[in-house]
N, CA, C and O atoms as CSV, one atom per row, in Angstrom:
chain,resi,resn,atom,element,x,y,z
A,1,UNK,N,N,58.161,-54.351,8.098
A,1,UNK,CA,C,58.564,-53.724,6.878
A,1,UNK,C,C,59.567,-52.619,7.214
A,1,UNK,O,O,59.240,-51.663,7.917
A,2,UNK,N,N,60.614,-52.743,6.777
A,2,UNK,CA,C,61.893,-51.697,6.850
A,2,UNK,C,C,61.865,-50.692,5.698
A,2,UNK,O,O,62.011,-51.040,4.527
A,3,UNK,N,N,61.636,-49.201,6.157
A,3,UNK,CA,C,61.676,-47.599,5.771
A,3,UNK,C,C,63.065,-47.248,6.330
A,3,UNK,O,O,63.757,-47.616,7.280
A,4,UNK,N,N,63.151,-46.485,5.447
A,4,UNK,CA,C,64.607,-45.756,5.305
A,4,UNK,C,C,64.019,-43.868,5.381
A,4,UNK,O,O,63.489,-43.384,4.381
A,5,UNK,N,N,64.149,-43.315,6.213
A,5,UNK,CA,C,63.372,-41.776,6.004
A,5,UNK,C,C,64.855,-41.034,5.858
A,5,UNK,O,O,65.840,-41.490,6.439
A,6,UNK,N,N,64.919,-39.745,4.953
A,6,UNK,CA,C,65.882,-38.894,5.135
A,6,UNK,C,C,65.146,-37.171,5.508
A,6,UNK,O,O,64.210,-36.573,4.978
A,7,UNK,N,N,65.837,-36.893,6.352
A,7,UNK,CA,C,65.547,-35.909,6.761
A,7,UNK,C,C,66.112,-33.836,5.803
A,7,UNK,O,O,67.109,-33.347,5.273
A,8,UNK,N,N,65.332,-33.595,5.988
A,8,UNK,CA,C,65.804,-32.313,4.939
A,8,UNK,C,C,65.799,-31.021,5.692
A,8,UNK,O,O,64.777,-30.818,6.348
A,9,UNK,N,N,67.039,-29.804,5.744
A,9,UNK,CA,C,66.608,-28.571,5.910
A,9,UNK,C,C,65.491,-28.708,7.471
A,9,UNK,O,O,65.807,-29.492,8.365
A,10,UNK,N,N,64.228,-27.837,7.573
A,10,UNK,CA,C,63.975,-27.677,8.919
A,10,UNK,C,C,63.415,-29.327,9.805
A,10,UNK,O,O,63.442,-29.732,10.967
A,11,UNK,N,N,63.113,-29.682,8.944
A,11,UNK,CA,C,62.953,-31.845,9.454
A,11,UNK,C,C,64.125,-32.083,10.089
A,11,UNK,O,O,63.975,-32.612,11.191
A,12,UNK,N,N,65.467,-31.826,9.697
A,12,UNK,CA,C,66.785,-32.562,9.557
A,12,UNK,C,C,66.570,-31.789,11.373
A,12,UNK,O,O,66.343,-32.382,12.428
A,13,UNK,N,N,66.728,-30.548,11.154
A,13,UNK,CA,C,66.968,-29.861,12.522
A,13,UNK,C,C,66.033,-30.143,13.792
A,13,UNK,O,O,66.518,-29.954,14.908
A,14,UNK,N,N,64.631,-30.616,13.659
A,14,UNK,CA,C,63.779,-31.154,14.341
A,14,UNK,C,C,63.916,-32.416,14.818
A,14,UNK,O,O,63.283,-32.838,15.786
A,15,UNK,N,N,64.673,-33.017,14.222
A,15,UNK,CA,C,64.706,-34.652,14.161
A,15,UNK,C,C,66.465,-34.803,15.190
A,15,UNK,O,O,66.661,-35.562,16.140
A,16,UNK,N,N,67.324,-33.964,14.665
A,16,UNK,CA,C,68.749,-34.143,14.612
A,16,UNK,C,C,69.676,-35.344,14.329
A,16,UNK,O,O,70.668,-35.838,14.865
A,17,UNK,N,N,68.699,-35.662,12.952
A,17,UNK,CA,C,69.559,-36.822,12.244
A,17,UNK,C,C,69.444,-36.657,11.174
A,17,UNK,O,O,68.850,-35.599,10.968
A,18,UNK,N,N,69.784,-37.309,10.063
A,18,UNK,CA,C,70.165,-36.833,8.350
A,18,UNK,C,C,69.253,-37.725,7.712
A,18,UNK,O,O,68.711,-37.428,6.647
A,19,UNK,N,N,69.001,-39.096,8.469
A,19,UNK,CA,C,68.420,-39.973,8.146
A,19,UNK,C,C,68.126,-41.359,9.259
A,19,UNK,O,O,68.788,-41.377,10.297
A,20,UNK,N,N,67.163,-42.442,9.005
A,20,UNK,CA,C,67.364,-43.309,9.994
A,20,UNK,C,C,66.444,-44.476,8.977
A,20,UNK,O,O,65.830,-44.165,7.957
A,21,UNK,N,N,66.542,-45.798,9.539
A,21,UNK,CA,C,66.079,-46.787,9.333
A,21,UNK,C,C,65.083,-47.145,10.433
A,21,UNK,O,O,65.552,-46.802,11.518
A,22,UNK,N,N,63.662,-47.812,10.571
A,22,UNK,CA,C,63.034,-48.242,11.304
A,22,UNK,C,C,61.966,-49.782,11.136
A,22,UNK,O,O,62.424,-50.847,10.723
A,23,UNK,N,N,61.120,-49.666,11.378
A,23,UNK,CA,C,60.634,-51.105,10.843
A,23,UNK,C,C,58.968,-50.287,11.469
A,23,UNK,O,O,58.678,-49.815,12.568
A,24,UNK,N,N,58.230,-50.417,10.270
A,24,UNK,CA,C,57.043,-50.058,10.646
A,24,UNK,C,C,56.386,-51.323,10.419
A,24,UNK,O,O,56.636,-52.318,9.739
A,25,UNK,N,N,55.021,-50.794,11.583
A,25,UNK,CA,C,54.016,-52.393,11.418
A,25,UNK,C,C,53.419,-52.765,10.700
A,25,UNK,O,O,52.708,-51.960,10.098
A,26,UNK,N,N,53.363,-54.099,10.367
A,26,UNK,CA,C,52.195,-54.289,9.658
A,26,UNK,C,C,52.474,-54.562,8.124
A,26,UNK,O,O,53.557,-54.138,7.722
A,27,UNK,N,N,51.699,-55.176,7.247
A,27,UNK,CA,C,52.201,-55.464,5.759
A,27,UNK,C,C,51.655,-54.700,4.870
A,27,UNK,O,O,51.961,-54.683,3.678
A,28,UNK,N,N,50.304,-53.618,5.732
A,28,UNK,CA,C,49.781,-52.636,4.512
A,28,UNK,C,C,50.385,-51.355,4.966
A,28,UNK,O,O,49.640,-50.381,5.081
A,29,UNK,N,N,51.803,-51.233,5.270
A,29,UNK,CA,C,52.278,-49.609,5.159
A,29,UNK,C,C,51.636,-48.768,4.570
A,29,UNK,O,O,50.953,-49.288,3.687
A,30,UNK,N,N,51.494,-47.389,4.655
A,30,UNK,CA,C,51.309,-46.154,3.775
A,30,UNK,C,C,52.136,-45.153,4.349
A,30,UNK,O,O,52.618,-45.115,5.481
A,31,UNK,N,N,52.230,-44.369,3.436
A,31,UNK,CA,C,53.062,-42.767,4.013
A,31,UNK,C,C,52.593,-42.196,4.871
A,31,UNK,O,O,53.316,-41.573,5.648
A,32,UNK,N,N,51.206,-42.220,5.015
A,32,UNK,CA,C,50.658,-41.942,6.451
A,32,UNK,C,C,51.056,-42.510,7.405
A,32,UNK,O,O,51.587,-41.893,8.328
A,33,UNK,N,N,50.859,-44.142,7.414
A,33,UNK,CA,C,51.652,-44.532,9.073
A,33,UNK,C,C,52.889,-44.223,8.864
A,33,UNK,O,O,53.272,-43.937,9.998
A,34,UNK,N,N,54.201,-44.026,7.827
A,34,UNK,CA,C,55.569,-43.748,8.064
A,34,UNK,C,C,55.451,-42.112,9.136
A,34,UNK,O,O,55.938,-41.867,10.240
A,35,UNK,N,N,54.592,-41.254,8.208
A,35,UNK,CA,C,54.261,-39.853,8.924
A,35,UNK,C,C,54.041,-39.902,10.711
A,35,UNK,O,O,54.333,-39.192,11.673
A,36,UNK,N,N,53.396,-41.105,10.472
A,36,UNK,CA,C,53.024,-41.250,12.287
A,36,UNK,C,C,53.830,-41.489,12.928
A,36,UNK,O,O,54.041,-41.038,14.054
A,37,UNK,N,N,54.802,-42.694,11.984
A,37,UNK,CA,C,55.835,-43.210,13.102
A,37,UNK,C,C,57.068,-42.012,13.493
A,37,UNK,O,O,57.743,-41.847,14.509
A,38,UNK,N,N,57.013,-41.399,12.392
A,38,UNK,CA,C,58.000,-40.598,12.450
A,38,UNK,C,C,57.629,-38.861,13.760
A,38,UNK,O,O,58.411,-38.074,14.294
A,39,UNK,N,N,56.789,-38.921,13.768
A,39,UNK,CA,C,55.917,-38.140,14.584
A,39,UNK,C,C,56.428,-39.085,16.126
A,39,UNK,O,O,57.167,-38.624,16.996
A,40,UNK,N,N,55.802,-40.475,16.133
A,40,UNK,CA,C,56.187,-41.003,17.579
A,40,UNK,C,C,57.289,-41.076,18.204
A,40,UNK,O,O,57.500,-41.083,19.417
A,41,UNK,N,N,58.399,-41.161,16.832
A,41,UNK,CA,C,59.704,-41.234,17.495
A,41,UNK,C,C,60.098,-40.182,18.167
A,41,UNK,O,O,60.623,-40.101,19.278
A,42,UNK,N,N,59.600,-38.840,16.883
A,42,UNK,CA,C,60.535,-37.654,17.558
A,42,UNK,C,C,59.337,-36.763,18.345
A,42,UNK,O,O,59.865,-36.059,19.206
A,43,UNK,N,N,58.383,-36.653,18.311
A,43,UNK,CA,C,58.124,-35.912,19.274
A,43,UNK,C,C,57.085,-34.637,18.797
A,43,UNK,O,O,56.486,-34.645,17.721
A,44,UNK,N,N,57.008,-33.759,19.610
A,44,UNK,CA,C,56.323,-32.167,19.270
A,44,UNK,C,C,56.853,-31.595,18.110
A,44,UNK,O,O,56.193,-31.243,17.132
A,45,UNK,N,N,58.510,-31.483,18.298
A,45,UNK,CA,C,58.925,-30.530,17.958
A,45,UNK,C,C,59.574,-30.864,16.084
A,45,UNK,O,O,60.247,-30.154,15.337
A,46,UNK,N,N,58.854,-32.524,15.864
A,46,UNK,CA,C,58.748,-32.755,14.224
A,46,UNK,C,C,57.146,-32.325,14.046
A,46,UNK,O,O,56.670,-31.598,13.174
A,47,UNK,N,N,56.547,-32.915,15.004
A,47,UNK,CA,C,55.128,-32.481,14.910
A,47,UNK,C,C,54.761,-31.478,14.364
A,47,UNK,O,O,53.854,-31.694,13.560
A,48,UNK,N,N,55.179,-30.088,14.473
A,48,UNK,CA,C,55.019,-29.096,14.033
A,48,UNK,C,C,55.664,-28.578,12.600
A,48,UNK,O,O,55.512,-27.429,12.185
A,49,UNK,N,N,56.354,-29.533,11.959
A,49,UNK,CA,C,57.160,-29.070,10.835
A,49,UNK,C,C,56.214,-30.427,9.944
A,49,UNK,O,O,55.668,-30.071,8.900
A,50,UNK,N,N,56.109,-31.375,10.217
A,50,UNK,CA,C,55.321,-32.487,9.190
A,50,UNK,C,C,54.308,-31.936,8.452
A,50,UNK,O,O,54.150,-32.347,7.302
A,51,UNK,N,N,53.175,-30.592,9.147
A,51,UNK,CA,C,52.234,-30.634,8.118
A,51,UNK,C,C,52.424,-29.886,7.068
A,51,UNK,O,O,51.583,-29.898,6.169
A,52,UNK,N,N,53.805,-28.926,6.964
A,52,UNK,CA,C,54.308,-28.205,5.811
A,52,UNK,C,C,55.031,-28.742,4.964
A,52,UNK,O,O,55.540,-28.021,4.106
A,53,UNK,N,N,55.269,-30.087,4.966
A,53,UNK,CA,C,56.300,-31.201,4.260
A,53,UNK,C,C,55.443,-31.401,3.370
A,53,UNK,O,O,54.230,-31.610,3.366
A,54,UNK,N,N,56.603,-31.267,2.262
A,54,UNK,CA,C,56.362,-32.283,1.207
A,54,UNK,C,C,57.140,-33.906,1.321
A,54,UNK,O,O,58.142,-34.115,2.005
A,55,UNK,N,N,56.358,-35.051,0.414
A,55,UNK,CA,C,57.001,-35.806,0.645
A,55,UNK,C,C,57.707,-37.028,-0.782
A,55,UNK,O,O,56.884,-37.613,-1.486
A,56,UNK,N,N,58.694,-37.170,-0.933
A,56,UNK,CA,C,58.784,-38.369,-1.770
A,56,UNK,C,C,59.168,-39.385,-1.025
A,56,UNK,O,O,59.897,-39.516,-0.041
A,57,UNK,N,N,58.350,-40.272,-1.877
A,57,UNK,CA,C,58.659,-41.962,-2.087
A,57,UNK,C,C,59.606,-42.642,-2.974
A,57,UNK,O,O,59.182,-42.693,-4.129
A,58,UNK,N,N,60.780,-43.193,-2.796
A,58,UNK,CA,C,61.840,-43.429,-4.168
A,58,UNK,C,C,61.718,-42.577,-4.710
A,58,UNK,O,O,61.370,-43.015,-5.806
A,59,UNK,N,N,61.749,-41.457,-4.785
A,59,UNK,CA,C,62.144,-40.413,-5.619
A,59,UNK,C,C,61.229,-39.656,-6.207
A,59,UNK,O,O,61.597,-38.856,-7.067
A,60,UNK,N,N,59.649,-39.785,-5.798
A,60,UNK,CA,C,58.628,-39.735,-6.685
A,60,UNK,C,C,57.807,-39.059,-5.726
A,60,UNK,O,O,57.680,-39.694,-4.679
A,61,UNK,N,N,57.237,-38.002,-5.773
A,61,UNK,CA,C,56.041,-36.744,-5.348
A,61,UNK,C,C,55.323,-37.558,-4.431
A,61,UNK,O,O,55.263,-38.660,-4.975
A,62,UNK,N,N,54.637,-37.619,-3.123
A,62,UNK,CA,C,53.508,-38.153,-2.838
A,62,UNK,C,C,52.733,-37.536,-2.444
A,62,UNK,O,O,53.063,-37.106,-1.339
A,63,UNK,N,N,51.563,-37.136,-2.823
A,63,UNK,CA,C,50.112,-36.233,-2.622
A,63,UNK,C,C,49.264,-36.929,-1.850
A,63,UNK,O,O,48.624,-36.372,-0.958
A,64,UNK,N,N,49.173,-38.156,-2.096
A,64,UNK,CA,C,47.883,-39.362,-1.414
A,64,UNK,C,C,48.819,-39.876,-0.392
A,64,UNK,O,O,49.760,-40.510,-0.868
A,65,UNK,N,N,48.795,-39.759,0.897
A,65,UNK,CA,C,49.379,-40.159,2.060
A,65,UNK,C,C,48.796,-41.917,2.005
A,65,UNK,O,O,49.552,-42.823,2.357
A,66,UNK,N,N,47.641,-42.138,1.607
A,66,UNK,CA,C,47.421,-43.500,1.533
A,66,UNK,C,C,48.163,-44.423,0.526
A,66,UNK,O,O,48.055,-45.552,0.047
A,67,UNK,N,N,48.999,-43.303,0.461
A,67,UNK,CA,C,50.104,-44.599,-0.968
A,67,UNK,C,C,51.046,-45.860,0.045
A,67,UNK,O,O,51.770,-45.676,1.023
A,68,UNK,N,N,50.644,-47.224,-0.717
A,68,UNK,CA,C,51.501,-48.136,0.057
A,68,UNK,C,C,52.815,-47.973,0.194
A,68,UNK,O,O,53.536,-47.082,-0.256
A,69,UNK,N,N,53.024,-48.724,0.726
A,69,UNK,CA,C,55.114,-48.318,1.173
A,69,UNK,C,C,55.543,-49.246,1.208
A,69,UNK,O,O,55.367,-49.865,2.258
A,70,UNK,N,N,56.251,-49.826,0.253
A,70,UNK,CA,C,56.999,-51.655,0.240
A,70,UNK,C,C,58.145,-51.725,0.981
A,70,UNK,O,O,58.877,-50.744,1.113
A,71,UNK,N,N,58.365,-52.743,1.457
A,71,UNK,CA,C,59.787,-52.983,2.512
A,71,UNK,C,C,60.945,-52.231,1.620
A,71,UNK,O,O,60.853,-52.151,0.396
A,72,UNK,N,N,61.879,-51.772,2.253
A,72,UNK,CA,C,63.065,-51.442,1.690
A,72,UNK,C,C,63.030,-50.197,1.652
A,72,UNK,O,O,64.027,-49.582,2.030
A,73,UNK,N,N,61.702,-49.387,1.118
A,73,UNK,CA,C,61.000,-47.911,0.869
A,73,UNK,C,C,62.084,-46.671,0.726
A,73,UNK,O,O,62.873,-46.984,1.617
A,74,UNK,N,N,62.376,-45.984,0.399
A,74,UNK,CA,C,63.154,-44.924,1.169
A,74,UNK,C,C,61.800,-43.448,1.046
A,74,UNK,O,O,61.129,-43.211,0.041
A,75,UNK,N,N,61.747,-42.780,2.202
A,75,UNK,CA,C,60.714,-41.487,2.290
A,75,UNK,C,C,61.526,-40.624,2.729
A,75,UNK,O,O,62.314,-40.594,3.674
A,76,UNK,N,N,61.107,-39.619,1.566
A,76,UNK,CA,C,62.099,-37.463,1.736
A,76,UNK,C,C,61.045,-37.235,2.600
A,76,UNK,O,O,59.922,-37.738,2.626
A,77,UNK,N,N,61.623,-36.321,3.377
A,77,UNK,CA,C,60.795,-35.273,4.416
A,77,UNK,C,C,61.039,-33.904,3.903
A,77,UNK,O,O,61.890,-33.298,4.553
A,78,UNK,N,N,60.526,-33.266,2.927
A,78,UNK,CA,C,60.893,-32.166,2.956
A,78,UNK,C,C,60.253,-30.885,3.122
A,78,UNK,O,O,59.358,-30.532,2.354
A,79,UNK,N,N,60.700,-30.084,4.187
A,79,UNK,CA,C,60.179,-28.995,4.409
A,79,UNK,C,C,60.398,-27.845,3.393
A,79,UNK,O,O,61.288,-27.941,2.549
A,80,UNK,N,N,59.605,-26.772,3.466
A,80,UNK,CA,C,59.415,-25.731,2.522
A,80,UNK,C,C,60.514,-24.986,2.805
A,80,UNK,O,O,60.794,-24.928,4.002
A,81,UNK,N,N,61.563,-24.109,1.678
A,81,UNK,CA,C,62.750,-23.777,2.231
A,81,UNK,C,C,63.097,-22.522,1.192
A,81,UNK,O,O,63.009,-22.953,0.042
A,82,UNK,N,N,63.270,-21.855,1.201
A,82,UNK,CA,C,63.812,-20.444,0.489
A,82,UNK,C,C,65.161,-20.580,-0.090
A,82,UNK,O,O,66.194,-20.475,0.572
A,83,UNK,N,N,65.107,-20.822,-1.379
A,83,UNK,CA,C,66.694,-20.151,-1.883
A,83,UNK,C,C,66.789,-19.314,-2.510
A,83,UNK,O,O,66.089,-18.309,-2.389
A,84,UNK,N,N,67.879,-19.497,-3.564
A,84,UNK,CA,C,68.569,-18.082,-4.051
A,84,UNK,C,C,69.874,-17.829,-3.572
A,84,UNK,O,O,70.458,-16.793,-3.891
């Protein structure tokens, strides 16, 4: 199953990409395994910014990490960020 993740603000800088495509396993995806994979690729130093993320799915809030994830998917990473 092919995910599309975009990276945001302190993710983007942890990761040092804007976005990427991958292929996660398996036919029952959830935002949790995308969370994992995305953890395996990059390392510690996303590790430490994932549990302050918020996240959307197509465009849409996700609270329940057990939400399925259909091929094609696209998932926001977004970290908590100050404006003004």
């Amino acid at each position: 199953m092919r995910l599309t993740v975009r990276y945001f603000a302190g993710a983007r800088a942890a990761v040092g990409v804007p976005d990427e495509s991958f292929e996660l396993p398996g036919d029952a995806a959830t935002v949790e395994a995308a969370i994992e994979a995305v953890r395996r690729r990059h390392g510690a130093k996303v590790a430490r910014v994932l549990p302050a993320c918020s996240f959307l799915l197509d465009g849409v809030a996700v609270r329940d990490h057990d939400t399925a994830v259909c091929s094609g998917a696209q998932l926001d990473v977004l970290p908590p960020f100050a404006g003004g």
